[in-house]
Every structure is written in structure tokens, then in C-alpha cells.
N, C-alpha and C positions, 0 to 999 in steps of 0.2 A: 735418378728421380723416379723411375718406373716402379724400382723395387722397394723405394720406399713407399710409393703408396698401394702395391700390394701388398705390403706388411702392415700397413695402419686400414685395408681393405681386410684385410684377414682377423684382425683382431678386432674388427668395430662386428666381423661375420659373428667371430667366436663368441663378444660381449651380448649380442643379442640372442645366439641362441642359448646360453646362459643363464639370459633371464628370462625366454621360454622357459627354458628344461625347468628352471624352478620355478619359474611361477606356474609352470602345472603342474608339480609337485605340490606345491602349497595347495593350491584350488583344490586337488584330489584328495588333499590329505583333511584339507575341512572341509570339504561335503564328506565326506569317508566320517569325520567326527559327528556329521550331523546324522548318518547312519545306525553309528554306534550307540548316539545318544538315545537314536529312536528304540533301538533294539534291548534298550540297557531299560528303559521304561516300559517296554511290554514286560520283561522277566520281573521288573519289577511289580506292576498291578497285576501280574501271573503268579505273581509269589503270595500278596496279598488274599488275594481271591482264593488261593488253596490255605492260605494259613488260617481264613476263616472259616473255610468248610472243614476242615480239621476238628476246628474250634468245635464249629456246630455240633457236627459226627459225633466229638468227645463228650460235650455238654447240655447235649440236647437229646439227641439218637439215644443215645448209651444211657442216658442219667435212669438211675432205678428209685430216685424220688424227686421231688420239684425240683426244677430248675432256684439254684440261690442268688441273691440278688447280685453278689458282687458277677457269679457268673453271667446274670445277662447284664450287669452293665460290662464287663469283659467282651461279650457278644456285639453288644451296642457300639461299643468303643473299635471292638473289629470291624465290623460292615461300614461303617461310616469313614476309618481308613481309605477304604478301598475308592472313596469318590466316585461311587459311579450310579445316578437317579433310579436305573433302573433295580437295580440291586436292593437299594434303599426301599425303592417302594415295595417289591415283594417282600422284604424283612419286615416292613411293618404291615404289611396283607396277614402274614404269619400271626405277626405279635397281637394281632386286633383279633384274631377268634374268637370266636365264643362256645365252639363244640369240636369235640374231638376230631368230627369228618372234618370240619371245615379245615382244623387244622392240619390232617394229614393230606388232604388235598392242596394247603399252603408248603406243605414241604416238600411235595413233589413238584412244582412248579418252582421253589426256590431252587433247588437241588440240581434240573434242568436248567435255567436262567443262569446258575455258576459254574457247570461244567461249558457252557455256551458261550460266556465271557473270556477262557479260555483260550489265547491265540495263541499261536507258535510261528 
């Protein structure tokens, strides 16, 4: 009788640490998902944010006559990707110039503003 209920003591021990060991496994393993997910969204509005400075660099910086319309609505269509108020407002502090200083003093502060969005 003894040894029977140290066998069925033994295996109600083993049943329960079983469902520990896994169910901290599970817990660890979805917070661990909620990690990844978070880490998996910085690179991605990190990706954005350089694919539009890019953009800019290529289409604005560099351009050696006007900017054309399909290029800034391509501009347009990138910043607003990116979701983020701040962003937006200094693209449109840019886009509202009316004189050249204004506007290179908008690009330096855009330019700052997007390298600063930049997390890792």
C-alpha cells in the first residue's frame, strides 16, 4: 500500500512539475514574442525613416532642376508612411517656404528630426 501511493505521489510530483516546466516555457516564449514583435517594429519605422531620407537625399538634395510632381507626391506618399506627427509637421514647415533661407533652414532641421527618430 505504501509503495503504491509513493508511485501515484511521484507521478502527481512529476505531472505538476511538467506543467510548470511548460507553462514557463509558454509564458517565456510569448513575452519573448511580445519582444520580437516590438523589436521587429522599431526596424521597421527605422527602415522607413531611412527609406525616406534616401528618397529626399536622392530627390530633393541632388535634384539639378525642380523637384517633379510625381516626385513629391512619391515624397509625400513616403513621410506619411512613416506615421509619425512629428515628422509630418516638419515636412510640411519644408514644403510651405517661401524663400530659399527658409528653406534650407527647413532642411536642416528635417534632416536632424530624421536622424533623431532613429532608434536601435
Amino acid at each position: 500500500m505504501l509503495k503504491k501511493q509513493t508511485i501515484i505521489l511521484s507521478l502527481i510530483i512529476v505531472l505538476v512539475a511538467g506543467i510548470v516546466f511548460f507553462g514557463l516555457g509558454w509564458y517565456l516564449s510569448y513575452k519573448g514574442g511580445q519582444v520580437n514583435a516590438a523589436l521587429l517594429q522599431t526596424y521597421q519605422n527605422n527602415g522607413k525613416v531611412l527609406n525616406f531620407t534616401k528618397l529626399f537625399i536622392q530627390k530633393v538634395l541632388k535634384a539639378e532642376n525642380e523637384v517633379s510632381f510625381g516626385d513629391r507626391l512619391e515624397l509625400e506618399n513616403a513621410v506619411r508612411s512613416i506615421n509619425n506627427k512629428e515628422i509630418l509637421a516638419q515636412w510640411k514647415k519644408f514644403t510651405e517656404c517661401e524663400t530659399e533661407d527658409q528653406a534650407q533652414e527647413e532642411v536642416k532641421n528635417l534632416m536632424d528630426l530624421l536622424i533623431s527618430k532613429v532608434t536601435y
